[in-house]
C-alpha positions in Angstrom: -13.9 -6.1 4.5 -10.4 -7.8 3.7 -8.6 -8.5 6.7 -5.0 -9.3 7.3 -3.0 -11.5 9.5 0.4 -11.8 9.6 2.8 -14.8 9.8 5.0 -17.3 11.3 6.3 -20.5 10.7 6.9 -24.0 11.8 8.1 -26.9 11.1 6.4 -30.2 9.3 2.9 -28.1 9.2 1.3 -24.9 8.7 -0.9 -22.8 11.0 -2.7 -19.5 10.6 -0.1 -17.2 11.8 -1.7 -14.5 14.3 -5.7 -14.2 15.3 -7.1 -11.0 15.5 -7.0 -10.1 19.5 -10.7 -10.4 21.6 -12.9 -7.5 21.0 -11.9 -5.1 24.3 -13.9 -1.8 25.1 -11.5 0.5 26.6 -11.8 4.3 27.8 -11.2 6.8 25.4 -8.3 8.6 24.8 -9.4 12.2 25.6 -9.2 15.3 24.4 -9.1 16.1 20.4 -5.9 15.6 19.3 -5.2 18.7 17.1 -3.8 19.4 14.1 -2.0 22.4 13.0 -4.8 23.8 9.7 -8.0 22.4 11.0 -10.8 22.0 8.4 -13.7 23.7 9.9 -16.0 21.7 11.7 -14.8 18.2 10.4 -13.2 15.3 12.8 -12.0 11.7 12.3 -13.4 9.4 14.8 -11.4 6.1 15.7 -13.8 3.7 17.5 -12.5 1.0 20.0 -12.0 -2.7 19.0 -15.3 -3.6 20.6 -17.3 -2.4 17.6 -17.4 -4.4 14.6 -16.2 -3.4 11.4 -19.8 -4.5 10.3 -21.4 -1.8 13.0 -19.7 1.2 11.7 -22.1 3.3 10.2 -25.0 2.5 12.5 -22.6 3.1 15.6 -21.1 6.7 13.8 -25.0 7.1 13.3 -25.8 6.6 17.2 -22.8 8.8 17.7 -24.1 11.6 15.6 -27.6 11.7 17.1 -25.7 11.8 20.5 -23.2 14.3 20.1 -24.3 16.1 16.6 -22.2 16.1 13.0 -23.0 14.2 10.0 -20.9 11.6 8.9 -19.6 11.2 5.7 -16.9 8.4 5.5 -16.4 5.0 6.9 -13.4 2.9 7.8 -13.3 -0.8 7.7 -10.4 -1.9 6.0 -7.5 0.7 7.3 -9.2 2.0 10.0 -11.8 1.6 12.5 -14.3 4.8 12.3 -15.5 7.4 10.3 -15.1 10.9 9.5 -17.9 13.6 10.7 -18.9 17.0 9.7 -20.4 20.0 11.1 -19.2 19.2 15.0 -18.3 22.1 17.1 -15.6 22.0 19.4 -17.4 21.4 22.7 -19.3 18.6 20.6 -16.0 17.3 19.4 -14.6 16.8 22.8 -18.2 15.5 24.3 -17.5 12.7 21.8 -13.9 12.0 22.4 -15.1 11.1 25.9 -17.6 9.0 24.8 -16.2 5.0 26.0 -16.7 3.5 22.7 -14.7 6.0 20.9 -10.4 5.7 21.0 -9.4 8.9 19.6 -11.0 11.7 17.6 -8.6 13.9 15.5 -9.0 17.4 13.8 -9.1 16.9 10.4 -6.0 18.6 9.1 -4.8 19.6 5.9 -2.4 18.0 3.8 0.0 19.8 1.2 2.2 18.1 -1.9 5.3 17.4 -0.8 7.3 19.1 -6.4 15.7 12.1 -21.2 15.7 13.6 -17.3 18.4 13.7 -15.6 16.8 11.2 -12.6 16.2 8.5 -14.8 20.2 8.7 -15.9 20.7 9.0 -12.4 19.0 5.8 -11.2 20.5 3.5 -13.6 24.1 4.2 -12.9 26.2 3.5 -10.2 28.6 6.7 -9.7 28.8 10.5 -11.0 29.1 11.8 -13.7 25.9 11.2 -15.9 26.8 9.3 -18.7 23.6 10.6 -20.5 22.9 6.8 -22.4 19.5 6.2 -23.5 17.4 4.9 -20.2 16.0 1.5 -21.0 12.5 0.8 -19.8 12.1 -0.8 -16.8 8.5 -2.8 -18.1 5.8 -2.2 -15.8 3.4 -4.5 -18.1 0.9 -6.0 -15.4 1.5 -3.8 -12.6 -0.5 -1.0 -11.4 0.7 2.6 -9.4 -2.1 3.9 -7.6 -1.3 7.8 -7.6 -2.4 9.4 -4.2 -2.2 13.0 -5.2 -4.2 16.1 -7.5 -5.6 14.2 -9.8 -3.8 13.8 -13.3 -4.0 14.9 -16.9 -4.9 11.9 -19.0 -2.5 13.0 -21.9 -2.4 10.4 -24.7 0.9 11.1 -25.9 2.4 9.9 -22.9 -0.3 7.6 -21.0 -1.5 6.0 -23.6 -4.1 4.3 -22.9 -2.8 3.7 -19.2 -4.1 6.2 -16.9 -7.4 6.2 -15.3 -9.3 8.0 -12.2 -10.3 5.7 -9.2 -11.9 8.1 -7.5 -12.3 11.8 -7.1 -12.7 12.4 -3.2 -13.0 16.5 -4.1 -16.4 16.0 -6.2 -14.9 16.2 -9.7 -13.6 13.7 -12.4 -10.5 13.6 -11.1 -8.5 16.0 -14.0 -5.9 17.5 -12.2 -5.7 21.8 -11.5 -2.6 21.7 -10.1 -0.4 19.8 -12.0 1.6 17.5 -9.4 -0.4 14.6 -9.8 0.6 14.5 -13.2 4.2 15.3 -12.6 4.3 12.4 -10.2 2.5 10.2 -12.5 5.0 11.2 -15.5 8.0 9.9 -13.7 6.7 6.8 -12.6 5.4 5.4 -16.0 5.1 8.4 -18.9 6.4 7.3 -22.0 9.2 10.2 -21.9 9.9 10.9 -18.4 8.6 7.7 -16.7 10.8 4.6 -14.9 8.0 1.7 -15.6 7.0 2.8 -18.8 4.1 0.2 -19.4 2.4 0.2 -16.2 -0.4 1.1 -15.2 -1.3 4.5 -13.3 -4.7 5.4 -11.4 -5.3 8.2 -10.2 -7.1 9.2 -6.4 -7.2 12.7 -6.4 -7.2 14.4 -2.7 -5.3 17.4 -3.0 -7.2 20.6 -4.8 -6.0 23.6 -7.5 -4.0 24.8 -4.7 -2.2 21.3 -3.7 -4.3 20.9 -0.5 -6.5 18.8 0.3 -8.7 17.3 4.1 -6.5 14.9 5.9 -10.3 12.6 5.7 -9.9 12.8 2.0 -6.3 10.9 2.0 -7.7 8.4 4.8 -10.9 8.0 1.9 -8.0 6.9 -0.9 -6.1 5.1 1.1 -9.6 3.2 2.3 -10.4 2.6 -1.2 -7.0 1.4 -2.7 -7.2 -1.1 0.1 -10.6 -2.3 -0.8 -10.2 -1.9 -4.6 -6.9 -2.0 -5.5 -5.8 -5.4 -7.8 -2.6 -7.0 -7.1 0.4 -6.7 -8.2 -0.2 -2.9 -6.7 2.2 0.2 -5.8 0.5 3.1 -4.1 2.6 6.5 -4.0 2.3 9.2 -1.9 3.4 12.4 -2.1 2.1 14.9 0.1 2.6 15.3 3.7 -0.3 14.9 6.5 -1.5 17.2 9.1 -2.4 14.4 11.1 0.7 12.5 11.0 -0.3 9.1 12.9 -3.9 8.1 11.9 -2.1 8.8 8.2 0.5 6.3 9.1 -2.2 4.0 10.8 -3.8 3.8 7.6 -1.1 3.2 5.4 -0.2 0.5 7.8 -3.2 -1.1 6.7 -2.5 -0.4 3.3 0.9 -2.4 3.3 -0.3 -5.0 5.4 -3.4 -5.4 2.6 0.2 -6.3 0.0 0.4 -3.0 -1.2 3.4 -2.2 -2.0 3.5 1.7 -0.5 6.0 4.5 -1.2 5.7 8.1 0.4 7.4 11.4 0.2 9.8 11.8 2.9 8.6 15.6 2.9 10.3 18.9 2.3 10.5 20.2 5.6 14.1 20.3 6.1 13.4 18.5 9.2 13.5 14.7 11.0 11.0 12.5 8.7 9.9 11.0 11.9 8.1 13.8 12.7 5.6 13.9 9.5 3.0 11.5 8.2 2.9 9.6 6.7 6.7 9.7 5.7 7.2 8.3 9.7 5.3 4.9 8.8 7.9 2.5 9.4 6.2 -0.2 7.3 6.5 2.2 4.2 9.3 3.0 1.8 9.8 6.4 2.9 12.0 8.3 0.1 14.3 11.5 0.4 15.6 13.6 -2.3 18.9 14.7 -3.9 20.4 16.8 -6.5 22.0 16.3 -9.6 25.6 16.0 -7.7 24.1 13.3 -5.0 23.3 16.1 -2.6 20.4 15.8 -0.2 18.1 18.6 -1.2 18.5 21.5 1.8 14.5 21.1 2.1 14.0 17.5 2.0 13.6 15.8 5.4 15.7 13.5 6.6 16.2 11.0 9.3 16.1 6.7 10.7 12.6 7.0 8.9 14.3 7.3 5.5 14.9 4.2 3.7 16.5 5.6 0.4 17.6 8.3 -1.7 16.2 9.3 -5.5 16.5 12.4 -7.3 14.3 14.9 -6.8 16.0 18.4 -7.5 14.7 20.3 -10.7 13.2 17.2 -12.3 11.4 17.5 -15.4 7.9 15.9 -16.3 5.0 16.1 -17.7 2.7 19.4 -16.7 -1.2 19.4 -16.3 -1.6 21.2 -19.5 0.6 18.5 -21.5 3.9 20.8 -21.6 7.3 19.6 -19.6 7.5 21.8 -16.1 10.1 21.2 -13.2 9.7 20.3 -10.3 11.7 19.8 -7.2 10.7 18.2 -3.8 10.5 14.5 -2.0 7.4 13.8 -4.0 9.4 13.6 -7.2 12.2 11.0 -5.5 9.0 8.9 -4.3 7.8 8.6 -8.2 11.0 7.3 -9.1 11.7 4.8 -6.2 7.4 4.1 -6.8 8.7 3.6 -10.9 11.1 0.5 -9.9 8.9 -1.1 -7.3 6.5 -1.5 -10.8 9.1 -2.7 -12.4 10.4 -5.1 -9.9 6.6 -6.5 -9.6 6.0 -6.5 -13.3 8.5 -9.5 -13.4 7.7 -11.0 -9.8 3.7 -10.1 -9.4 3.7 -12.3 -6.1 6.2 -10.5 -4.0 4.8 -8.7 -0.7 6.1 -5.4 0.1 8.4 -6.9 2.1 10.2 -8.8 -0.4 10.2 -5.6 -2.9 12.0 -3.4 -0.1 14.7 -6.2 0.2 14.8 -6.3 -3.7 15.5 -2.3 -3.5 17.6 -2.3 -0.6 19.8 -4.9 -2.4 20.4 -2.6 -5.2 21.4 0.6 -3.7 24.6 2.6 -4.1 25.6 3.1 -1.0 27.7 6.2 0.4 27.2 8.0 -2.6 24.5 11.1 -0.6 26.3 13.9 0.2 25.1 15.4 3.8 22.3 12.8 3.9 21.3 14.5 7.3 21.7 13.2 11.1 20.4 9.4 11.2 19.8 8.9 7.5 21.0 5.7 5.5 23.4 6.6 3.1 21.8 4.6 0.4 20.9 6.2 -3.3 18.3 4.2 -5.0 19.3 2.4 -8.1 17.6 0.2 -11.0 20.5 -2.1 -12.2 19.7 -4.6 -9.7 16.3 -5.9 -9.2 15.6 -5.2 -12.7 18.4 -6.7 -14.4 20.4 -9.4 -12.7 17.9 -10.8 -9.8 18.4 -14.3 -8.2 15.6 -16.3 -10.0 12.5 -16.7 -8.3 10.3 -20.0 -7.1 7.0 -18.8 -6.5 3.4 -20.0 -8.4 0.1 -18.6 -8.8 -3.5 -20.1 -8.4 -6.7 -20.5 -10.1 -7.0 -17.3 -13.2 -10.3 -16.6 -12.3 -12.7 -17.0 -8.7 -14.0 -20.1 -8.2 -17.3 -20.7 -6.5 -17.1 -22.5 -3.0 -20.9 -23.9 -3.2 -23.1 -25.0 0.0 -23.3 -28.6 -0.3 -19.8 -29.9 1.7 -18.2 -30.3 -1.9 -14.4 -29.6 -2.5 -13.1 -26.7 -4.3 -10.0 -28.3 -5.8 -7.1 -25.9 -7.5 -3.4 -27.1 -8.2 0.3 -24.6 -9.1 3.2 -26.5 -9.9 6.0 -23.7 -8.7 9.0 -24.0 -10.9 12.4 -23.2 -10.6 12.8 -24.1 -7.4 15.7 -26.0 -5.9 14.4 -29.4 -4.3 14.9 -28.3 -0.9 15.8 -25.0 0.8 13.8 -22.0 3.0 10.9 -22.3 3.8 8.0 -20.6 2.1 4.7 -19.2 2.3 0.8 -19.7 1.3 -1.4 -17.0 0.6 -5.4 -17.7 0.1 -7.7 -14.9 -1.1 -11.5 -15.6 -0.7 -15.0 -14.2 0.1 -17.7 -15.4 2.5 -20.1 -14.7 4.7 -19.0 -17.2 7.0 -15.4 -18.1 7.0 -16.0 -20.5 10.1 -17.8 -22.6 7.9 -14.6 -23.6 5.9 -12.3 -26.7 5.8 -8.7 -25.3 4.1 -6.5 -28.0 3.3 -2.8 -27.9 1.8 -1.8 -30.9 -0.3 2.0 -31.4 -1.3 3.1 -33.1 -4.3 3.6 -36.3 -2.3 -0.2 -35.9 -1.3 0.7 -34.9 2.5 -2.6 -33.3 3.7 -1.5 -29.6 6.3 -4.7 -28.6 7.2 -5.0 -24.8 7.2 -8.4 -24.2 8.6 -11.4 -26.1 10.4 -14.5 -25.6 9.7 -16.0 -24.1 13.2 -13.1 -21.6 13.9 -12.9 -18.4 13.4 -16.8 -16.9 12.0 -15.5 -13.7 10.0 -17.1 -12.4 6.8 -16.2 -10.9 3.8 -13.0 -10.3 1.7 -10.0 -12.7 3.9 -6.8 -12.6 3.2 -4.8 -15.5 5.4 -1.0 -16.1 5.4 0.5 -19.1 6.8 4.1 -20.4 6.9 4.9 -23.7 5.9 8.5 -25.5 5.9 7.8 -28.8 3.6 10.4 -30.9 4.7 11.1 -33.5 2.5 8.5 -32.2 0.0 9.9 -31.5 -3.9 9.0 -27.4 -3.8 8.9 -28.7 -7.8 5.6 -30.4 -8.3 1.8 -29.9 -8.3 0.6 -28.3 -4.9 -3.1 -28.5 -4.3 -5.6 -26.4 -2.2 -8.8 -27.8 -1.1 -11.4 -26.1 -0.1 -15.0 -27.1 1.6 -18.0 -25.4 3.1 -18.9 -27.9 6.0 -22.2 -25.8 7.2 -25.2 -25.4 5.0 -26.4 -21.7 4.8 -23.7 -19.6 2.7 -22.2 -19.7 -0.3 -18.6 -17.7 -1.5 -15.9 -17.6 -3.6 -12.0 -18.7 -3.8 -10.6 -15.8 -5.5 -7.1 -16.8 -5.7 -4.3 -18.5 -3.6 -0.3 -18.1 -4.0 2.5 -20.5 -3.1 6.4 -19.5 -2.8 9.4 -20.1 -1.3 12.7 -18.1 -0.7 
């Protein structure tokens, strides 16, 4: 389970930022909430906050003898539930009234949102095309997790980049379709691609037909958020039947650092009204034509955050031949292409931090009918790729180290360079495994040896994969010098791991 809190800061110190709230039972919801192309006889089941994450399946289990259905998936790390089969509809709704369940949905069916001339687009300022060579925008280190139909592994233009994650349809995750692989050649093929050296992996949700469950695309987005290695971009384009348990789990997605871009969608319609192009804490892309003109079908709307071409744009087709393709999904591979790019060269930034980077680069005015409460903002490359403020930020130990049983210190030291003496404040991330995180003393050493403890052993008693951010404003510290993070199990009984920890400041 990797669990996220978010954070704050103060002054002189650091503290954990927020604590998960007090396990509450509440009443359910009530009726299913439906979706508009049911799949037959399968439901996602939210469960209330009074069930732990480590009581899923044997609660979904109780459930099922209760109420009937077999489940098939779990949630832990995006959601809380599971996803159950073979429920009829009384069933369905004798379960939704069940107290210890929040919501149950229909599970819906999601749909693909479908030297080229985008790539000239995005690393130019103004009209006309000037039709120069595109220079790669790196990539090296970073991976694109492709949320999608799969993709053609074609050698030519991969390399040896592009893998399968996981097939959530029962195959090997080739694609049938083809707009997987059209996706995935825009954000890094060797021809068509923005980041031409990262890496792509492939979760394949959507079948031959470019449909797929809505469960399936809650499974990827479980297991990107479990799996997924840092620094990460996931890309979505398709569009959700069930538009907010998408966006809850993307949500959780971002909040797990990954940095998450999504089709708008190509309904000709307010984005807010689709999943999971309405989740505010994702880079939600629309889509223009070659003269800057928002596409007629491509939604629109305050959920937008940019622009990126996505009329008639050629890539690479399932059976290795160039197709075109037109539709939000093809902007979201571009704007997905640079956020590789931009974490290539800063592989600590949080989603956050790449949305300001993007945001700072725009061309702004340049859509033409961007479409009633859209920002008129046209995503560009030239600036976080080429011309960024230098950064100040360090990275921990290479490789886990073992926290062992015995009260001894786990020591591990980054010297952050570049940093002016004084200035903003900054951040600490920590990354470790155990089965009892109470059990840990976390302390923060500055390079004058001032001690900010971060933890004490006989707090908080959660398990498994932890991710904790805390502010911290060093006053008087030198941001230029050998920080230290110590860490000690103070309880016999359980053993773990530090897997990594970050420092930074702005």
């Amino acid at each position: 389970m990797r669990r996220t809190l978010r954070r704050c800061l103060i002054p002189l110190t650091v503290s954990l930022l927020a604590m998960s709230g007090a396990l509450v039972a509440t009443a359910a919801s009530g009726p299913v909430v439906k979706a508009a192309k049911p799949i037959s006889g399968s439901y996602i089941v939210l469960l209330n906050d009074a069930v732990p994450t480590t009581q899923i399946e044997r609660t979904a289990s109780t459930l099922s003898r209760r109420y009937g259905g077999k489940p098939k998936s779990f949630y832990r790390a995006t959601l809380r539930g599971f996803t159950t089969q073979g429920l009829t509809a009384t069933q369905a709704n004798r379960l939704a009234e069940d107290p210890i369940v929040r919501t149950v949905y229909q599970d819906g069916t999601t749909r693909a949102a479908s030297q080229p001339w985008g790539l000239d687009r995005i690393d130019q300022r103004a009209l006309p095309l000037d039709y120069a060579p595109f220079y790669s925008r790196g990539g090296a280190g970073a991976v694109v997790y492709l949320i999608d139909s799969g993709i053609t592994r074609n050698e030519a233009e991969f390399g040896t980049r592009a893998s399968v994650g996981a097939d959530f349809l029962g195959g090997d995750g080739t694609d049938c379709h083809g707009h997987g692989t059209h996706v995935a050649g825009t954000v890094g093929g060797k021809t068509y691609g923005v980041a031409k050296e990262t890496a792509l992996v492939a979760l394949r949700v959507l079948n031959c037909q470019g449909q797929g469950a809505d469960s399936q695309v809650l499974d990827a987005v479980e297991w990107v958020t479990r799996n997924g290695t840092h620094p990460g971009v996931a890309v979505l384009g398709l569009t959700m039947d069930q538009a907010e348990v998408g966006a809850e789990a993307v949500r959780r997605m971002v909040d797990a650092e990954f940095t998450t871009v999504v089709a708008a969608g190509n309904d000709g319609a307010d984005a807010c009204g689709f999943g999971p192009g309405r989740t505010e804490e994702a880079i939600t892309v629309a889509a223009t034509d070659r003269t800057d003109t928002r596409l007629p079908s491509s939604n629109y709307g305050r959920c937008v955050d940019f622009f990126a071409p996505g009329g008639q744009i050629p890539s690479l087709g399932r059976n290795g031949t160039e197709v075109v393709m037109s539709g939000t999904s093809m902007a979201a591979a571009h704007v997905a292409g640079i956020a590789a790019g931009y974490l290539a060269r800063h592989p600590y930034a949080m989603p956050q931090d790449v949305r300001v980077a993007l945001s700072r680069a725009v061309v702004s005015g340049a859509v033409v009918n961007p479409g009633a409460g859209s920002p008129n903002q046209q995503a560009n490359v030239a600036w976080p790729m080429d011309s960024e403020v230098p950064t100040c930020e360090g990275g921990g130990n290479p490789n886990p180290v073992a926290i062992p049983d015995d009260g001894t210190s786990v020591i591990s030291v980054i010297t952050p360079g570049g940093c002016p003496p004084t200035g903003a404040p900054g951040r600490v991330r920590v990354y470790l495994d155990h089965p009892r995180v109470g059990d840990l003393a976390i302390d923060l050493i500055d390079p004058t040896g001032r001690v900010f403890p971060l933890e004490t052993a006989g707090g908080d008693d959660g398990s498994g994969q932890v991710r904790r951010i805390y502010g911290v404003s060093p006053s008087g510290s030198d941001r230029n010098g050998p920080w230290t993070l110590r860490v000690a199990d103070r309880r016999p009984g359980a053993v773990g791991r530090l897997d990594k920890w970050v420092v930074s400041f702005g």
